[in-house]
Backbone bond lengths (Angstrom), bond angles and torsions (degrees), N, CA, C in turn:
res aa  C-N    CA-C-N  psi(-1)  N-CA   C-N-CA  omega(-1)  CA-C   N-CA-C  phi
1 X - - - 1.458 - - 1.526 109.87 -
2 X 1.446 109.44 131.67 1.271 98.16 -170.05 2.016 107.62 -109.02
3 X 1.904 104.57 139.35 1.249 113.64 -153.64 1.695 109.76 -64.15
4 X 1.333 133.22 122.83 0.978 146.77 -148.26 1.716 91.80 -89.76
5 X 1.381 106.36 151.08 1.426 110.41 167.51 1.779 141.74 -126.10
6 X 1.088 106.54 122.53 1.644 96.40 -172.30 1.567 103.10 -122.93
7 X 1.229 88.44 126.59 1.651 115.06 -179.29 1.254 107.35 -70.66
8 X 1.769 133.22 155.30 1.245 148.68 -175.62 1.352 88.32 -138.56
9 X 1.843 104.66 111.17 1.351 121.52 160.88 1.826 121.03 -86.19
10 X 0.975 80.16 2.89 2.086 86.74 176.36 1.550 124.10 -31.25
11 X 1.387 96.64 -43.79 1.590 96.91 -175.23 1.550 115.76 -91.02
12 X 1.132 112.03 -24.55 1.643 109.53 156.50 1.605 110.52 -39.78
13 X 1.037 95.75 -41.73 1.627 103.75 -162.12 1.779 85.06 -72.53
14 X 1.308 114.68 -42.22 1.522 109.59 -164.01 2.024 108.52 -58.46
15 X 1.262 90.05 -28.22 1.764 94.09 -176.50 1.150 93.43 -51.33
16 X 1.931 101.87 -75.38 1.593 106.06 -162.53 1.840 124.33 -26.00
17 X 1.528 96.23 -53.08 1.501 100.44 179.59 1.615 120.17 -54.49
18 X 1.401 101.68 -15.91 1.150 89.91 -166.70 1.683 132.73 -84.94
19 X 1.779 94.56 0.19 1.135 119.60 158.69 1.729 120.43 -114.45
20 X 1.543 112.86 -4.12 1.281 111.93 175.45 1.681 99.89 81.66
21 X 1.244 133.60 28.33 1.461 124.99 -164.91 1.288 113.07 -122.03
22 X 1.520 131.94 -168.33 1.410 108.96 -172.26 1.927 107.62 -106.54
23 X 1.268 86.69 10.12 1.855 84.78 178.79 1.899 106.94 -153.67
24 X 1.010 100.66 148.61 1.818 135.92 46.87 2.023 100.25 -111.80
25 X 1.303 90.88 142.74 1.677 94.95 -166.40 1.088 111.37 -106.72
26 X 1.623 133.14 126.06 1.545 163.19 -153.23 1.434 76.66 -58.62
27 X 1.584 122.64 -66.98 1.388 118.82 -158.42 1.590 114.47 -25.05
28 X 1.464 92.30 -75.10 1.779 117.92 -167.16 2.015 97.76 -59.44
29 X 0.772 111.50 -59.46 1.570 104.64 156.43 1.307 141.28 -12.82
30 X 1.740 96.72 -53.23 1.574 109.72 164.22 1.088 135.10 -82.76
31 X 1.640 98.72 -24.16 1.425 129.94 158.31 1.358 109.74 -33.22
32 X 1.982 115.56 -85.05 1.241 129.06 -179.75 1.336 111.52 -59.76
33 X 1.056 122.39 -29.50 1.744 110.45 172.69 1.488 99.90 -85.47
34 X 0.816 177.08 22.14 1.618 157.15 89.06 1.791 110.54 -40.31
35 X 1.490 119.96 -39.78 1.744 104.81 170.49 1.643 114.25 -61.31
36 X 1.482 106.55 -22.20 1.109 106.60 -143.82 2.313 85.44 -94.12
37 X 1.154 112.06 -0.46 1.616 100.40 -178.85 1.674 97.99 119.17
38 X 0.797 170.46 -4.66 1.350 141.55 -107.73 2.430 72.63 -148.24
39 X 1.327 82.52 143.57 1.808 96.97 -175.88 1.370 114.46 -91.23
40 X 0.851 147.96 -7.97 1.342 153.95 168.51 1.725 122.33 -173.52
41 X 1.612 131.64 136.49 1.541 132.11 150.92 1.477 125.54 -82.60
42 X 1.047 79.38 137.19 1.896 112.29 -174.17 1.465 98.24 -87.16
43 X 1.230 118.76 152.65 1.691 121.51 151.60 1.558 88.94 177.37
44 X 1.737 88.82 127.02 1.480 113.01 164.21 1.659 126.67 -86.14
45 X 1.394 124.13 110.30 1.427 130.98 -154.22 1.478 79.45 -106.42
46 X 1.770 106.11 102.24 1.551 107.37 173.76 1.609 106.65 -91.48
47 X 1.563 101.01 164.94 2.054 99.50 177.98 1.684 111.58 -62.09
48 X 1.342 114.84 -15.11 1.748 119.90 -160.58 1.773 81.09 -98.84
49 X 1.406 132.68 -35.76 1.609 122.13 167.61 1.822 86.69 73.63
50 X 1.420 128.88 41.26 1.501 150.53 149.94 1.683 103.43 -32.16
51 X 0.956 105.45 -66.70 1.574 118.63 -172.96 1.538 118.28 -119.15
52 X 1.685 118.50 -91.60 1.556 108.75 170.23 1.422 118.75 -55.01
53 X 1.176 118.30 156.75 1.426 141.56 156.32 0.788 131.93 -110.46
54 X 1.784 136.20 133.61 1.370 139.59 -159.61 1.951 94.34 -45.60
55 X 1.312 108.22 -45.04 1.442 116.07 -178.71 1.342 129.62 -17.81
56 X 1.656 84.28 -57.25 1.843 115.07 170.82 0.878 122.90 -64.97
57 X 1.496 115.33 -35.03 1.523 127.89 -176.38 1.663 111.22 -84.71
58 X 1.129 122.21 -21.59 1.588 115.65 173.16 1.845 104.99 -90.48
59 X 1.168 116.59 -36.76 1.777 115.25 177.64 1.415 112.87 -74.68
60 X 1.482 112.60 -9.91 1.227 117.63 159.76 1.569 147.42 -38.87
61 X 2.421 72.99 -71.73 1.114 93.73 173.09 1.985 119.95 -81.03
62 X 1.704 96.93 17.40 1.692 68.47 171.56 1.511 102.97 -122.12
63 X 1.473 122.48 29.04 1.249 128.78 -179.54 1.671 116.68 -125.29
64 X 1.572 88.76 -45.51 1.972 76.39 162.25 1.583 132.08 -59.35
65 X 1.502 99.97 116.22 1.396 90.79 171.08 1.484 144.53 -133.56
66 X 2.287 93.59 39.76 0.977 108.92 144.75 1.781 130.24 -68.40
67 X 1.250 106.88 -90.81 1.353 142.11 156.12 1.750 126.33 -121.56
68 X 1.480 101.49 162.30 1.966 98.75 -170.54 1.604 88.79 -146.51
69 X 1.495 103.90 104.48 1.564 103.12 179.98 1.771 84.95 -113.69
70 X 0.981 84.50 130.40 1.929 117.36 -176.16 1.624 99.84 -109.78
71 X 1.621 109.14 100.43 1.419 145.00 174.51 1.569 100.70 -71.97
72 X 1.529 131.34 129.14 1.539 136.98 -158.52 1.392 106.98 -168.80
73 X 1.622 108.19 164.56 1.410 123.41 167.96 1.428 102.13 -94.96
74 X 1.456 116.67 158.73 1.461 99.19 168.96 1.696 116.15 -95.62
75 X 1.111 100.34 90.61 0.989 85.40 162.68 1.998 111.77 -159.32
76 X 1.696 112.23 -173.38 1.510 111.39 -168.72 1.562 122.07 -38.11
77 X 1.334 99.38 -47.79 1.399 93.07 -166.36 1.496 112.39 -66.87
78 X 1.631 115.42 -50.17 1.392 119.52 158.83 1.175 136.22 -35.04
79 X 1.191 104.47 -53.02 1.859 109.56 160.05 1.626 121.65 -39.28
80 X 1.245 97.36 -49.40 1.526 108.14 -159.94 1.552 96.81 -74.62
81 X 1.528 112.57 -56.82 1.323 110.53 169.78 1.833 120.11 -40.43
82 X 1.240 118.96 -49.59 1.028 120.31 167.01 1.688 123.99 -47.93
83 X 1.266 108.82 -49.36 1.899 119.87 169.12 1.729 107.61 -44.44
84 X 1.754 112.24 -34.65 1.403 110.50 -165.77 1.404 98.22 -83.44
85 X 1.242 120.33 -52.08 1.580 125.26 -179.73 1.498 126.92 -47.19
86 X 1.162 106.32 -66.73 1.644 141.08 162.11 1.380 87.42 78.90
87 X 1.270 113.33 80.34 1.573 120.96 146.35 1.209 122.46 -33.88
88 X 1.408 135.09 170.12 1.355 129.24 157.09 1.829 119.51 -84.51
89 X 1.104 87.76 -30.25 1.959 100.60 173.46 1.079 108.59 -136.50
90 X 1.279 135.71 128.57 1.705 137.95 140.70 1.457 128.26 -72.30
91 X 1.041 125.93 95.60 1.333 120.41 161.35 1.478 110.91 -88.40
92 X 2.016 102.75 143.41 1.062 139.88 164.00 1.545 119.58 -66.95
93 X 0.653 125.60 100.12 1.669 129.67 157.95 1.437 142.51 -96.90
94 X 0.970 148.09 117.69 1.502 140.73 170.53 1.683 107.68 -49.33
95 X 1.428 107.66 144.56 1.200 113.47 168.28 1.209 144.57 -169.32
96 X 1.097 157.62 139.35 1.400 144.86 -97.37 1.799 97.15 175.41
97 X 1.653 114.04 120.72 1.076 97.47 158.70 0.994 151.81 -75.22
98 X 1.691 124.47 -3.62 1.370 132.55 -167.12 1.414 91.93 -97.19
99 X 1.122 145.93 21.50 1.617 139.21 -158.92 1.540 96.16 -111.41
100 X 1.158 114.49 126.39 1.944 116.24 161.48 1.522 105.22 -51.08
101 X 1.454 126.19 -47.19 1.160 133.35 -142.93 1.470 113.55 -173.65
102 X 1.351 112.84 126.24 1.835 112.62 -173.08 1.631 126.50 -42.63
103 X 1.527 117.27 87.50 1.270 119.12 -160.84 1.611 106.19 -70.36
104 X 1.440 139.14 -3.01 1.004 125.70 173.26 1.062 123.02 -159.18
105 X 1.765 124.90 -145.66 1.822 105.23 173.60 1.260 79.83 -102.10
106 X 1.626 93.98 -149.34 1.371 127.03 -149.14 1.363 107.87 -113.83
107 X 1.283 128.66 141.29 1.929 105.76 -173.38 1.309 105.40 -86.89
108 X 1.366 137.87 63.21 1.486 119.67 -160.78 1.495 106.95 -56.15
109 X 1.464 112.10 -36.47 2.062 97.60 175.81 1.124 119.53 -62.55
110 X 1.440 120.10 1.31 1.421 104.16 -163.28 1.691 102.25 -103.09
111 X 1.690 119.79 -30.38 1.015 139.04 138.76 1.286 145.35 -83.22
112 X 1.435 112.90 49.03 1.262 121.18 -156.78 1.978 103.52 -79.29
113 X 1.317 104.57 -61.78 1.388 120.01 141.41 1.744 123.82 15.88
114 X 1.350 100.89 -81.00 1.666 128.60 -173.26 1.559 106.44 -67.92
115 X 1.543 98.18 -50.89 1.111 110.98 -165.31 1.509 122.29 -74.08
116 X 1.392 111.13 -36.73 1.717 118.89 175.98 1.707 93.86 -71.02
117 X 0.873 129.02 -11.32 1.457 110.88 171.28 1.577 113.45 -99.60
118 X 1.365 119.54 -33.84 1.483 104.43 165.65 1.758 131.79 -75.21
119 X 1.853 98.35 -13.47 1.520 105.60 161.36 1.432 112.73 -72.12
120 X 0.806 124.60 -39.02 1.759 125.10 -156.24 2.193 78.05 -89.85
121 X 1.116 151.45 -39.59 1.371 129.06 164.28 1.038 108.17 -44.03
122 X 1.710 136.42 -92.00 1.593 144.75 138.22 1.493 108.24 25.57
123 X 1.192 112.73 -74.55 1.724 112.97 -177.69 1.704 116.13 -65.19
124 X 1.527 108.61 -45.32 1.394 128.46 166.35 1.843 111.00 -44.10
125 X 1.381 107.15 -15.62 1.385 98.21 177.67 1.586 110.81 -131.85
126 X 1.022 99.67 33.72 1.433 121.87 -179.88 1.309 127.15 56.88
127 X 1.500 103.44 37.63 1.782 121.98 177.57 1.565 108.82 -93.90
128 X 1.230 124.35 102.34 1.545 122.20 150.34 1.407 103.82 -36.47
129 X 1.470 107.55 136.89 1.619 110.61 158.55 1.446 111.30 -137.60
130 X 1.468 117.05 164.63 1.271 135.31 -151.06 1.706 98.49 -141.36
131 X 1.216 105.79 129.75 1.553 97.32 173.49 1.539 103.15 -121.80
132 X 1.480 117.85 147.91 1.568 113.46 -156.16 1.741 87.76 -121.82
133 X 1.911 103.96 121.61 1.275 84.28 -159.40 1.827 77.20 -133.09
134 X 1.775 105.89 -158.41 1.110 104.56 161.71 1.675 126.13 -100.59
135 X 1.450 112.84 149.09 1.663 84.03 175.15 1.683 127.84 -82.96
136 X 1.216 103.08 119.18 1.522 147.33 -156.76 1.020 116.19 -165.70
137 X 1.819 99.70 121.30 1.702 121.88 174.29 1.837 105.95 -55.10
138 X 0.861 125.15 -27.82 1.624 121.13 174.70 1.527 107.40 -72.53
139 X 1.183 109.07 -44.51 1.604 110.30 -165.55 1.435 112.65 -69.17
140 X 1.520 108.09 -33.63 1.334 114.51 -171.46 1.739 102.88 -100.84
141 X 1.178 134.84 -1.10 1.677 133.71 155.54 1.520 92.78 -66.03
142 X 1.815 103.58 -58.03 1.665 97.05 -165.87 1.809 114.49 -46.34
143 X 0.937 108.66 -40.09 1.652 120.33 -169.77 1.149 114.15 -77.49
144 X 1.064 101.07 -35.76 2.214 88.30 161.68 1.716 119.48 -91.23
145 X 1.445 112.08 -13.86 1.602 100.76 150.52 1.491 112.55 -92.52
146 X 1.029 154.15 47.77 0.973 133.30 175.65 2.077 91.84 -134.41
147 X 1.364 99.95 -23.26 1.369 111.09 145.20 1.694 94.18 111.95
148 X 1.281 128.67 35.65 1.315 124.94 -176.61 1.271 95.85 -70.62
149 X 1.317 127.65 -160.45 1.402 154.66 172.81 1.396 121.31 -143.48
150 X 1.015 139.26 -50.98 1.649 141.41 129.21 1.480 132.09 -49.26
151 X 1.625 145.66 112.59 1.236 102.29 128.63 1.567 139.25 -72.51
152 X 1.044 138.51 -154.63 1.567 144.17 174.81 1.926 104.58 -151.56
153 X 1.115 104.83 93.09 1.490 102.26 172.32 1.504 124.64 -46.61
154 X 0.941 110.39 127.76 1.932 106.50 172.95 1.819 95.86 -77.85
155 X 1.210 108.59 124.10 1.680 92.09 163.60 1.637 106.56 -132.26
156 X 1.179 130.20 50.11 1.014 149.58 -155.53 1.939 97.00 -98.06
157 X 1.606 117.36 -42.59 1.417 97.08 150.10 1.338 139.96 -36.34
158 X 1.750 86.46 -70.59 1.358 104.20 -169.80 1.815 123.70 -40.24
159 X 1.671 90.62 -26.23 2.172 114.56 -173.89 1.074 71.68 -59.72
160 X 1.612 117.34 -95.02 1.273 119.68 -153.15 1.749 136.54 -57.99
161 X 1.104 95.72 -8.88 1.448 91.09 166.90 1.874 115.21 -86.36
162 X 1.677 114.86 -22.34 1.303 136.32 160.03 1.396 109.60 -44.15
163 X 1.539 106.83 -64.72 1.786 107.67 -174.99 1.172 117.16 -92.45
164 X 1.342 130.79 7.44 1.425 126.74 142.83 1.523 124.34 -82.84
165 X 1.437 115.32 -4.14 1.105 103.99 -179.99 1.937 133.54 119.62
166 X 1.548 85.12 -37.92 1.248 112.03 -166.63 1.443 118.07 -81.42
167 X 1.093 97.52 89.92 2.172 118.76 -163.46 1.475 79.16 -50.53
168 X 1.622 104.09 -101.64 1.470 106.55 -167.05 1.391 123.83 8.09
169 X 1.133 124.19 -55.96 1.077 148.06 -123.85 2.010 88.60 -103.12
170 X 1.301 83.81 -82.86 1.914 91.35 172.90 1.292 110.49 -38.46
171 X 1.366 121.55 -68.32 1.471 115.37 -173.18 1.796 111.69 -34.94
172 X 1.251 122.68 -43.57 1.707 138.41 -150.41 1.505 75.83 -67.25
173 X 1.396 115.27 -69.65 1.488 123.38 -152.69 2.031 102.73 -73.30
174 X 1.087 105.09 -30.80 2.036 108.28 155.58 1.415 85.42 -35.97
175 X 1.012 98.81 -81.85 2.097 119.41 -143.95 1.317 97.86 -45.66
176 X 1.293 122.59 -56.35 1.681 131.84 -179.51 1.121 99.94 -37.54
177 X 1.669 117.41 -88.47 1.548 114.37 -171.65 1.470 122.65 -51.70
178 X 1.344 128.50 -24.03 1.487 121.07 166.70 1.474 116.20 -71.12
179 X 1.731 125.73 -48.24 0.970 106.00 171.92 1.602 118.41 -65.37
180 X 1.044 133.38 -1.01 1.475 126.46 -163.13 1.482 91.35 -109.34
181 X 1.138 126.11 -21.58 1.342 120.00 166.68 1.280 120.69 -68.96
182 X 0.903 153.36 -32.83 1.469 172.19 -121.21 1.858 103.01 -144.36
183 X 1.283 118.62 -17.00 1.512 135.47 156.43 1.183 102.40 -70.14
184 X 1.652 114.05 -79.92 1.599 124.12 -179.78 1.700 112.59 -41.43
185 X 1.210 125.12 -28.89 1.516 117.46 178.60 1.497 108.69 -84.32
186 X 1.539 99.29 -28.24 1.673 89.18 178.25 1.615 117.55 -87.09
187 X 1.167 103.14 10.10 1.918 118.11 -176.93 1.685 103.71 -101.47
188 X 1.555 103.04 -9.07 1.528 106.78 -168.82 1.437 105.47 80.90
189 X 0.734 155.47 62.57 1.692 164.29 -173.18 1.609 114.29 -163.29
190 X 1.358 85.09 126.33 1.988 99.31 -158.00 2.038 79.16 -86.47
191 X 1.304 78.90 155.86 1.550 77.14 166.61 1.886 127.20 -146.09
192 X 1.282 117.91 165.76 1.106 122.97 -152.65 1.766 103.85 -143.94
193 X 1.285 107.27 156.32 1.421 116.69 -179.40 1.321 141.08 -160.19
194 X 1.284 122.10 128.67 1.725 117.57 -175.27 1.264 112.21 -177.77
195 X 1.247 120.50 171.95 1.293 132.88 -168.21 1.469 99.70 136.90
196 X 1.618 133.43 116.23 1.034 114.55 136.92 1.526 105.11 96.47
197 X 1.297 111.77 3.70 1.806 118.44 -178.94 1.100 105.72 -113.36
198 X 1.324 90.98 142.92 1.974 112.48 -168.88 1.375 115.33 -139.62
199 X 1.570 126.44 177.25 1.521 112.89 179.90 1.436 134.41 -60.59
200 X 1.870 94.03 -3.29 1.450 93.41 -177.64 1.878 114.01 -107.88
201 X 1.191 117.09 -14.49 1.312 108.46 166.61 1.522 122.19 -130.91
202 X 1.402 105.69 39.25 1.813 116.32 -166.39 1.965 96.37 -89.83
203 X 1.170 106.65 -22.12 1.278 108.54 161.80 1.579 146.24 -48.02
204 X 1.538 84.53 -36.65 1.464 92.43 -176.98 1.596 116.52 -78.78
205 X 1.875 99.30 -29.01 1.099 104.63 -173.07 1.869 99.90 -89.68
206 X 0.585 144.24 -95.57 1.766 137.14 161.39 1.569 100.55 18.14
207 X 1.533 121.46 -30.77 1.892 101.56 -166.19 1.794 91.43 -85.97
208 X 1.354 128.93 16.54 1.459 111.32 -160.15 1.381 95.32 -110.68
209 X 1.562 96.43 116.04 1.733 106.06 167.09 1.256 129.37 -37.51
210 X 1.064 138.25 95.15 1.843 136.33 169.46 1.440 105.98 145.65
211 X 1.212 107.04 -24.00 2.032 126.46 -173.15 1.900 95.36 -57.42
212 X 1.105 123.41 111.30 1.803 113.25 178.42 2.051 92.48 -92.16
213 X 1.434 102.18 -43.17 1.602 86.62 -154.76 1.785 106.57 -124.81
214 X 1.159 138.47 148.12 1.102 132.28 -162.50 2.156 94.30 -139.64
215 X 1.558 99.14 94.36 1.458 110.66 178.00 1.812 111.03 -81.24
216 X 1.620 108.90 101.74 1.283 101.10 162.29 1.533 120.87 -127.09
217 X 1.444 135.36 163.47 1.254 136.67 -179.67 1.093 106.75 -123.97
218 X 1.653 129.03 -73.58 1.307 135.70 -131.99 1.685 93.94 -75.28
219 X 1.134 149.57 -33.05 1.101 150.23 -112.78 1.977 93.62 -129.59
220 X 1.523 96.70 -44.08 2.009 104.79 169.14 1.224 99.65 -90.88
221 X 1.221 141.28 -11.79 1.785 123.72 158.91 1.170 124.11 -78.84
222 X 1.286 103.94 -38.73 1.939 118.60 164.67 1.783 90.34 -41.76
223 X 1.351 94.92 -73.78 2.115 104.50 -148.02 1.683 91.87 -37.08
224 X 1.783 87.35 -54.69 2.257 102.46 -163.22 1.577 91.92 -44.99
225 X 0.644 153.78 -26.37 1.573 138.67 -161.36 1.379 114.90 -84.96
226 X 1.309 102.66 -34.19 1.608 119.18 169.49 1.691 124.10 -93.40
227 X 1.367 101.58 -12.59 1.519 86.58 -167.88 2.221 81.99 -140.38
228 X 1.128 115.08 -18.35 1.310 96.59 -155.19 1.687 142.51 148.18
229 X 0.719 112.82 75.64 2.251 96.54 -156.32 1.249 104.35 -34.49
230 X 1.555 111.93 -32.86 1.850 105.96 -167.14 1.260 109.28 -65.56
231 X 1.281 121.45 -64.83 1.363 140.59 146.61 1.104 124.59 2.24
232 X 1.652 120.23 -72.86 1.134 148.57 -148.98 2.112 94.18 -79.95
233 X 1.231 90.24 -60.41 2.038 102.32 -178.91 1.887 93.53 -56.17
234 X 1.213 129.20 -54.81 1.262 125.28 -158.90 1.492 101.31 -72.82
235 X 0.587 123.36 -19.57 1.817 130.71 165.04 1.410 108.86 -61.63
236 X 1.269 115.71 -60.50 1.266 113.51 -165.06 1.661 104.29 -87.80
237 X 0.966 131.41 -16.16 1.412 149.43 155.63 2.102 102.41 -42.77
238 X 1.319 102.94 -53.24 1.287 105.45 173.24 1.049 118.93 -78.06
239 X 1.499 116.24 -33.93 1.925 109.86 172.57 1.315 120.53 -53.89
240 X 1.938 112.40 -27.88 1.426 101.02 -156.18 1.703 87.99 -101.96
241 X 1.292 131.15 -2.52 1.492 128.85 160.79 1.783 98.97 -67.88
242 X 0.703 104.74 -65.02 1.645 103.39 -160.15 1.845 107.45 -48.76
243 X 1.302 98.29 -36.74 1.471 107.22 176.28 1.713 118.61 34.13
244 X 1.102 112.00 60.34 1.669 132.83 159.01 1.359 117.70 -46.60
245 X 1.028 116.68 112.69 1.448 124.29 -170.30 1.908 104.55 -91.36
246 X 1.491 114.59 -43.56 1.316 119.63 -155.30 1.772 104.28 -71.99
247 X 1.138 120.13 146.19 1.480 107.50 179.82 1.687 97.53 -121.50
């Protein structure tokens, strides 16, 4: 089965803000990354509204027409916003405003509680949800009682231990997410992954049996800027075919 891909237009959105103007626009973005091959858009609608805007997130949803996985805190207001939209997937995220970028998963054991009641709302309105955790035998028991349907691997180590160099290191966090993948399928939980993957180690993670979808942004907005969104997605479209295991 070959690993499916959904693009994260977030940082498009981050340009725009950065003049307050009306472009370059997430929309047309998601646009060209869906001509261009790419299986579903990502965009994380944070509470500080840094980059996307609810804006983005409703013109979104009436133009994507792969998939629209809607990135969130868990909590009321998000939820509810989510009930109006009706994404196709919700993912859970941890989040923090002082953070550049989501440094980890999500504690689902630690909120197991909160959370089986705002999934079973979410599901109650016919939202798939996804909880984006770390791979960990706790995290992923927590996530199938708490009643998700997805996890979403953080592999945001594993990047960085890749582009520093540090084999040891990558391989451990390989091994993690494969064996924890192969947990999550036997828990009934489809699974998904990203953080932190780029053209040079999206391979390793894409060769792992059970993995359906591999969510990246920062790394195809970087390339798109230089070469193109069409471009830029069909590239990485080929990295995660080729799927190179050797580092």
């Amino acid at each position: 089965m070959t690993v499916k891909l959904g693009v994260n237009i977030d940082h498009i959105a981050t340009i725009r803000e950065a003049r307050k103007i009306r472009e370059p626009d997430p929309v047309a973005a998601a646009i060209l990354a869906e001509l261009a091959g790419c299986h579903g858009i990502t965009v994380h609608l944070r509470e500080d509204r840094r980059h996307i805007q609810e804006r983005d997130v409703r013109l979104l949803r009436g133009v994507v027409t792969t998939h629209l996985n809607l990135e969130m805190a868990a909590t009321k207001e998000m939820t509810q916003l989510a009930i109006d939209v009706q994404p196709d997937i919700v993912t859970l995220v941890p989040e923090t405003r002082q953070e550049i970028t989501t440094e980890g998963g999500l504690n689902v054991a630690a909120k197991s509680e909160e959370l089986t009641a705002l999934i079973s709302t979410l599901r109650n309105n016919d939202i798939v949800v996804s909880v984006f955790i770390e791979p960990d035998t706790e995290q992923v028991k927590a996530a199938k009682k708490v009643g998700a349907q997805f996890v979403e691997f953080h592999t945001g180590k594993f990047s960085n231990a890749f582009d520093m160099g540090n084999v040891q290191e990558a391989e451990q966090e390989l091994s993690a997410i494969q064996d924890m993948t192969l947990l999550a399928n036997k828990y009934g939980l489809k699974v998904n992954a990203g953080h932190g993957l780029n053209y040079r180690n999206v391979g390793h993670i894409s060769s792992i049996e059970g993995i359906e979808e591999l969510n990246i942004g920062h790394s195809i907005i970087g390339r798109a800027s230089l070469v193109g969104m069409e471009r830029a997605v069909k590239e990485m479209l080929e990295a995660i075919r080729l799927a190179e295991r050797s580092f």
